[in-house]
N, C-alpha and C positions, 0 to 999 in steps of 0.2 A: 504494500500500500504506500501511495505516496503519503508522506509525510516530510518531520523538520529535525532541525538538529541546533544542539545548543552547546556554547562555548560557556567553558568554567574560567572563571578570574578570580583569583584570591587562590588561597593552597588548599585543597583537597582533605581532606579527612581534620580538618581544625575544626574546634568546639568556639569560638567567640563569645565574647559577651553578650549576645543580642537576643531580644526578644522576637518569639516567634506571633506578631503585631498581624490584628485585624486587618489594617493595611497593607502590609504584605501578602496578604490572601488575595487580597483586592486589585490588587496591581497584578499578581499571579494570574488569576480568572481572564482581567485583561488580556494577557498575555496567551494564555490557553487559547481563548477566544478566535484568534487566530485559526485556531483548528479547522474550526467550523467552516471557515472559508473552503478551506481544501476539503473536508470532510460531505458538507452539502451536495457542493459541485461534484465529485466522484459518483454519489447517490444517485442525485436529482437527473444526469441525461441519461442512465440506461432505462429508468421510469418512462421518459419521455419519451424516448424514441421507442417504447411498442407501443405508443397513445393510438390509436385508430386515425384520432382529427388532426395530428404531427403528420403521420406516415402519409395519409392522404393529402397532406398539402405537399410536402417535401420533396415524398417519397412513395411514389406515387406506383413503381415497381415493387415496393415492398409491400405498400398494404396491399394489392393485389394478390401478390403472395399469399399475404396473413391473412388475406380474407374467404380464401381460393378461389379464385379467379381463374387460376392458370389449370388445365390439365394436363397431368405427369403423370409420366410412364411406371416412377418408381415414389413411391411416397416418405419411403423413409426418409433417402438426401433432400427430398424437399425439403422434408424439414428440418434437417440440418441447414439447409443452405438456403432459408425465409430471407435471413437480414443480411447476405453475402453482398454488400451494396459499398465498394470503397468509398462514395462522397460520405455514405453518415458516418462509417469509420473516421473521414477527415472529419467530421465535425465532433464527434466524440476527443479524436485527439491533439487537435488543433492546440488545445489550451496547453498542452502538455511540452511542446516545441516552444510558445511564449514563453512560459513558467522558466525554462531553460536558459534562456536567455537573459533573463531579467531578474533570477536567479544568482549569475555569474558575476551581473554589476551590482547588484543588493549591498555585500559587503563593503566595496568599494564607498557608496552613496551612505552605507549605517556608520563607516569609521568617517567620511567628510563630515556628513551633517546631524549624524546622530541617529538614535534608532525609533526614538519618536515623531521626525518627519516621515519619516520611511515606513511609518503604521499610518499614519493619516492618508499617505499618496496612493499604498496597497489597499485599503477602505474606498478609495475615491475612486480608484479604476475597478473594482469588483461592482461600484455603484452603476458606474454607466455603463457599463458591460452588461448588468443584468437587464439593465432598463433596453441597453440594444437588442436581446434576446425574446423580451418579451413582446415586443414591438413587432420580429422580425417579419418579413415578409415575401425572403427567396433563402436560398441558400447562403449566398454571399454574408448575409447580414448574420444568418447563426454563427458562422467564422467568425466573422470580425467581434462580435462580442464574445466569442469562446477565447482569442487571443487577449483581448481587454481582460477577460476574467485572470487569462496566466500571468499579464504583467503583476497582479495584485495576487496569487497565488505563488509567483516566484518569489516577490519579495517578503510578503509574507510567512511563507515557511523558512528562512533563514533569519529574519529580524524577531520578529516576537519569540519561538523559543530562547533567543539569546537575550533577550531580553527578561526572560523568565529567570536564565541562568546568573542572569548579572544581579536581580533584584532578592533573589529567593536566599533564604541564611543557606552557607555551604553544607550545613549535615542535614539539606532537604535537595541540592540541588538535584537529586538523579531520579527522584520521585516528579520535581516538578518539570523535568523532560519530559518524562512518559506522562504528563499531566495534557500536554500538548496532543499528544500522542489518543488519548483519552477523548479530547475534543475534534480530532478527528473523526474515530467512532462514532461520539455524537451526533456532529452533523449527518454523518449516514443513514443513521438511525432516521433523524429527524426529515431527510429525502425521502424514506421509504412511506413514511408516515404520513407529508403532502402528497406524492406520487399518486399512493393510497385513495386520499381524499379527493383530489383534484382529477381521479380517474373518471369520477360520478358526473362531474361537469363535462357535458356537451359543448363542444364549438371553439374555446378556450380556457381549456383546464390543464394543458402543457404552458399556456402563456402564464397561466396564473404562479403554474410550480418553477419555471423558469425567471421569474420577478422576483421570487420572495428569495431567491439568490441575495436580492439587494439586503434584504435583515442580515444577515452578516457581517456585510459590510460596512452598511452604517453600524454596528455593533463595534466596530474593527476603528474605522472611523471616529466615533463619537469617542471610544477607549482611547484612542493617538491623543485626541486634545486634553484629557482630564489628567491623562498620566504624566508624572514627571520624569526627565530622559534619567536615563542610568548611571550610578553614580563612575560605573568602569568608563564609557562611553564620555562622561564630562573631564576623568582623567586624562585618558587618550587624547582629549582637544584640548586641555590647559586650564580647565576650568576647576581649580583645586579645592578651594573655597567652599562654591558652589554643587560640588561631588562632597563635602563635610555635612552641611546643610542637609540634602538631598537624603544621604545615607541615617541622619543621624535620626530622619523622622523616622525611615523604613525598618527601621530598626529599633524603635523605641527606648533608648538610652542616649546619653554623649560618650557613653565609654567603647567609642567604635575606631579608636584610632590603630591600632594592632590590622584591622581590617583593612581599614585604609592603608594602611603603607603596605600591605601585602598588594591590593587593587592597583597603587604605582608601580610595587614593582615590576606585576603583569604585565600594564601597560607599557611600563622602561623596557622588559626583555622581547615585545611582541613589537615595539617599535623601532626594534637593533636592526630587524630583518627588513631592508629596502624594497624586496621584489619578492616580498612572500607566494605569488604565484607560482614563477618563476623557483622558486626555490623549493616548491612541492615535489619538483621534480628531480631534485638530483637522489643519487644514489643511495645515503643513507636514508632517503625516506620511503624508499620501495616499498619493503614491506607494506607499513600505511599507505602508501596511494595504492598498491594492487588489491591488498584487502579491502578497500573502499570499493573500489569499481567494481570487486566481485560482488558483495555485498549486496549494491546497490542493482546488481545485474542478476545476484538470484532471489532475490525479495522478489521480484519484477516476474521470474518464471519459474515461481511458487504456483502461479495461475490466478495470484488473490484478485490484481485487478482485474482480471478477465472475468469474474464471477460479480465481482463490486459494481462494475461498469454495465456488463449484460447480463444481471441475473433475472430482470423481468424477459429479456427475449431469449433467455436461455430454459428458462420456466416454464415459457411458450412452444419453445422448439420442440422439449419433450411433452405437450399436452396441458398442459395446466391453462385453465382458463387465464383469459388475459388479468380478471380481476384478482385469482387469486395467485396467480403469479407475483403482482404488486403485494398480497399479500405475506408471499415466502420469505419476498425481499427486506420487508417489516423483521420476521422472524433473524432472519440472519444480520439485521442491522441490531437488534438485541443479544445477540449472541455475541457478536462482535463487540459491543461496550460492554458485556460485561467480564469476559475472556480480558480484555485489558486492565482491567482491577487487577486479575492475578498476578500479572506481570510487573504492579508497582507494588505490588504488597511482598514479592515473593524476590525478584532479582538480582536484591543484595545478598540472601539467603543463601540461595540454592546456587547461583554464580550460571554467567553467558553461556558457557558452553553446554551446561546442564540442560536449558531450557532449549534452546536452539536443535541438538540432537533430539531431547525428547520431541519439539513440536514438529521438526520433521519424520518421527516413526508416526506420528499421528497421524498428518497430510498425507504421508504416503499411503497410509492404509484405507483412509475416505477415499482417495481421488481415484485409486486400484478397484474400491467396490463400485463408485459410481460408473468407471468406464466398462467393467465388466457389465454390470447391471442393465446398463447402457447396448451395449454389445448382443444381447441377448435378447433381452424384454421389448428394445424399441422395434427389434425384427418380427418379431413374435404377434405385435401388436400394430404394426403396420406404421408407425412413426407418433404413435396415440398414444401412451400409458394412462393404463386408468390409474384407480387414485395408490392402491398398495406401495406399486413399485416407486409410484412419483413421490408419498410421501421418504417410502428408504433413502430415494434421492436427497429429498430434501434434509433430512437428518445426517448424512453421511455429509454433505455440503455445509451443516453447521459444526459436524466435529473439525471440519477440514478448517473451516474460520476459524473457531476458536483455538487451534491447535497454532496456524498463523499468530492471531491476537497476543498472545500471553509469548510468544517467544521469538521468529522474524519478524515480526512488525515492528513493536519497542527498542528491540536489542538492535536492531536491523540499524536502526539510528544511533543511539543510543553508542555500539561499540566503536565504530569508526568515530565516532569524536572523542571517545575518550585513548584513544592511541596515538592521535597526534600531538607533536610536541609543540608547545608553547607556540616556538616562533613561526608557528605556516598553522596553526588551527584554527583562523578563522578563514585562511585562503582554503585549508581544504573543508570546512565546511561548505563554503559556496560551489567547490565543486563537488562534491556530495550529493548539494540540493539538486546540480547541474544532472547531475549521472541518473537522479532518481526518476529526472523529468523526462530525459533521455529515454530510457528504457519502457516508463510507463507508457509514454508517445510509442514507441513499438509495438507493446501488444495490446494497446489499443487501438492499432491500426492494422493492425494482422489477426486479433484471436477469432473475430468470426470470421474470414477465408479459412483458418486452418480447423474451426469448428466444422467449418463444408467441406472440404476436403478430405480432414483424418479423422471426422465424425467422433465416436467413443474412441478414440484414440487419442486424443487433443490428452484427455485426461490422465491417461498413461503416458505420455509424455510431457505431461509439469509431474507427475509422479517419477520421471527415471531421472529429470531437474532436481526436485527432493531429495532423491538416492544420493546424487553428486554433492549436492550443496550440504549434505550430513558430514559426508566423509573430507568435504573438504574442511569443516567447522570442527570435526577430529581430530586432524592432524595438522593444521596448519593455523590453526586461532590458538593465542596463547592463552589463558585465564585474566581476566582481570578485575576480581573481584578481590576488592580492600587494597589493592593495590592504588597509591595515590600517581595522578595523573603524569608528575615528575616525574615519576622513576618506570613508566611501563616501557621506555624505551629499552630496559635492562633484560624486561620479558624477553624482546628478541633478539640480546645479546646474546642470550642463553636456549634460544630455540633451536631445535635439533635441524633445522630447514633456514630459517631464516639467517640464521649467524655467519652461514658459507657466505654470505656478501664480506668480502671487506670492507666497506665503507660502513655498513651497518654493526660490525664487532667493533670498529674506532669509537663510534660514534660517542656524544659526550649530552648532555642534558641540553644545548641550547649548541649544536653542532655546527647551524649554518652559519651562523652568526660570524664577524671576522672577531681575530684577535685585536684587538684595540681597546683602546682608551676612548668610553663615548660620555661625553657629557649629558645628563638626564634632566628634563625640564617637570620634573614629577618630583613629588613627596613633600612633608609639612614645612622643610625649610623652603621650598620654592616660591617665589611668587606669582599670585597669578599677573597674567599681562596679555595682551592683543597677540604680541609677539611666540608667542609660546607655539600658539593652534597651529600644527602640521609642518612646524620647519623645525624644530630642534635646535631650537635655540637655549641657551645656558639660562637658566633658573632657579638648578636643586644642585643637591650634590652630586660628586661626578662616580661614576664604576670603572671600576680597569678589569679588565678583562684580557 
């Protein structure tokens, strides 16, 4: 599932003085909120696109299809292959190419101007995106607001969870990751539920569930202006003072200075690195950058979004009436928030690799039963299932969610951020957000041809993707549970596989960095000044390095 990723500042496993403050919730929720964005939109177009009065206007081969219209030889692959239509695949995944792109420059735009611009701008283009959607009236125009939707969907899956990470006391911040992660869910939930409702309306009841896109937004929106920007975020620009202020309210004490000078020093070591992009890529950081782009490439052919995106027309395909098709989708949007409970309550506990192996013997064995099941029954029954088989389906489709839920989805996020080192972890979060959007844009633009094509076979194969992505989460992910963020570089000094790099056995806590002497425009002797914002100019005291 697409989702976000969040950057830790300050030191990892410290106790602080700080109260866990009502407002801090508040600011958190804000922040979560976010979710919903990505979460709705995932929901809300596979609802839509089996609407009768969508496909009729749109798509006009499809409902045809759906409504049979056409007469075929062989009934089965019909209906496998109703929705085999690449423009509403482009429209489905349109957003997911945007997201990518605007994504890549998010971080860029949250360290210039902060991370609370860049929640107001993702709110505001989610706004007029939906309003373009609901409006539309060719295909052209559902594009153009599906792309509007991703500028506001890219930036917002890299800014508000870091924002969560920046605001949240550090002996909560892994909870309030997957808190994101959480409002994800929700909004899916909450698509399936309008979907649902908006089915019974004739004529305009896709326009209605495609508008109410906008509640998020303005949700996302109206949260950018009430919140105040992060106190890491005002360090990073020079704003020292003001980052004292900020922190001392969020925190409910003044005794927050230990925190603070931990948050400059963040900031002094994350600003050593000139071309942290650029620097994601040298050699000691392989590891990290291949494990990310695996990651982010088997999360993606787990199948989740392929079932998130079209589980009303995949509902349809094997017989379920249209309405209670919208109704499964309901079911498995339930399932899906609450499989993610387990995964905050439980991943400190049991540790990544625990969950990740178990939730892939899980997926594996649903996605095995339903392609067999599949393989048998839809012949049997001429491409109809009555209701036995379609219910096993459907139960086998929610062990498969939640087995995703509680362990790639969260961790999915979750470990690739926390294995980067200091000086390139907000550059490789944005390529994280980059790869997730990447990928999700693929099978979203491919799972229904390979639904028509390899029919019950689609499902054994995200099922032999499972197989691979166990054994590679086996033998090639290090553990990193209690282990504090500084020192996981040491995991794979010590890894039976990864340490054969040279570069990676040298390597040193803050590696790319040069040796030099940098003057630091951060910490309580500093002052603040105009001067300070993004040149590095001399303020505080100096580090030799």
């Amino acid at each position: 599932m697409a989702g976000a990723v969040a950057v830790s500042s300050g030191k990892p496993g410290k106790r602080y003085n700080a109260k866990v403050t009502g407002y801090v919730w508040f600011l958190c929720l804000i922040g979560g909120s976010g979710g919903l964005l990505l979460g709705y939109d995932n929901g809300v177009i596979g609802g839509v696109t089996s609407m009768r009065d969508f496909q009729s206007k749109f798509f006009r081969d499809v409902y045809v299809a759906e409504t049979g219209g056409y007469v075929v030889a062989d009934p089965v692959k019909a209906a496998y292959c109703k929705y085999n239509n690449q423009v509403l695949q482009l429209v489905v995944s349109s957003l997911y190419i945007s997201a990518l792109f605007s994504g890549l420059v998010a971080s860029k735009f949250a360290r210039l101007y902060g991370r609370k611009p860049v929640n107001i701008v993702a709110g505001a283009f989610f706004i007029i995106g939906a309003a373009i959607l609901a409006g539309a009236v060719d295909v052209a125009m559902l594009v153009v607001g599906r792309v509007l939707l991703g500028v506001g969907v890219g930036f917002c899956s890299l800014v508000m969870p870091m924002y969560n990470a920046e605001v949240a006391p550090p002996h909560l911040r892994g909870g309030m990751n997957i808190l994101f992660q959480w409002f994800v869910t929700f909004g899916i939930l909450c698509a399936g539920l309008i979907n649902y409702g908006c089915s019974f309306i004739n004529g305009w009841g896709w326009r209605l569930a495609l508008g109410l896109s906008a509640v998020p937004g303005f949700i996302v929106f109206l949260g950018g202006l009430v919140m105040p920007e992060s106190p890491t975020s005002l360090i990073e620009r020079g704003h020292y003072e003001k980052a004292r202020r900020v922190l001392t309210r969020i925190r409910g004490t003044s005794d927050i200075e230990e925190e603070l000078e931990d948050m400059a020093e963040a900031a002094r070591v994350s600003n050593l690195a000139p071309h942290p992009m650029r620097n994601l890529f040298k050699s000691q950081y392989r590891p990290q950058l291949v494990i990310s782009l695996m990651f982010m490439m088997f999360q993606q052919f787990t199948g989740i979004n392929a079932i998130i995106f079209y589980a009303p027309v995949l509902f349809n395909s094997i017989g379920s009436g249209h309405t209670a098709a919208l109704l499964n989708t309901v079911i498995i949007g339930a399932v899906n928030v609450l499989a993610t409970v387990v995964a905050i309550v439980v991943v400190d506990r049991l540790g990544r690799k625990f969950l990740l192996i178990a939730g892939v013997i899980q997926m594996v064995i649903a996605e095995i039963v339903v392609g067999v099941t599949l393989k048998y029954e839809f012949v049997k029954y001429q491409g109809s299932l009555p209701s036995p088989p379609s219910i096993g389906i459907l139960v086998c489709i929610c062990v498969f969610i939640a087995g995703f839920a509680w362990s790639w989805g969260p961790i999915g996020w979750l470990y690739p951020t926390e294995i980067q080192p200091l000086e390139v972890r907000a550059a490789a979060c944005s390529f994280n957000v980059a790869m997730n959007m990447l990928f999700t844009f693929v099978i979203g633009q491919c799972f229904v041809t390979m639904l028509c094509s390899m029919q019950w076979g689609v499902f054994l194969f995200f099922a032999g993707m499972c197989v691979l992505m166990g054994l590679w989460a086996a033998f090639l992910l290090p553990e990193t549970k209690g282990v504090e963020i500084e020192a996981v570089f040491r995991l794979f000094q010590n890894h039976w596989f990864w340490s054969k790099i040279p570069a990676v056995k040298n390597m040193s806590h803050v590696a790319s960095l040069p040796h030099t002497t940098v003057e630091v425009p951060y910490g309580p002797k500093g002052v603040e000044s105009p001067n300070m914002v993004g040149t590095g100019a001399v303020h505080g005291p100096t580090a030799t390095r």
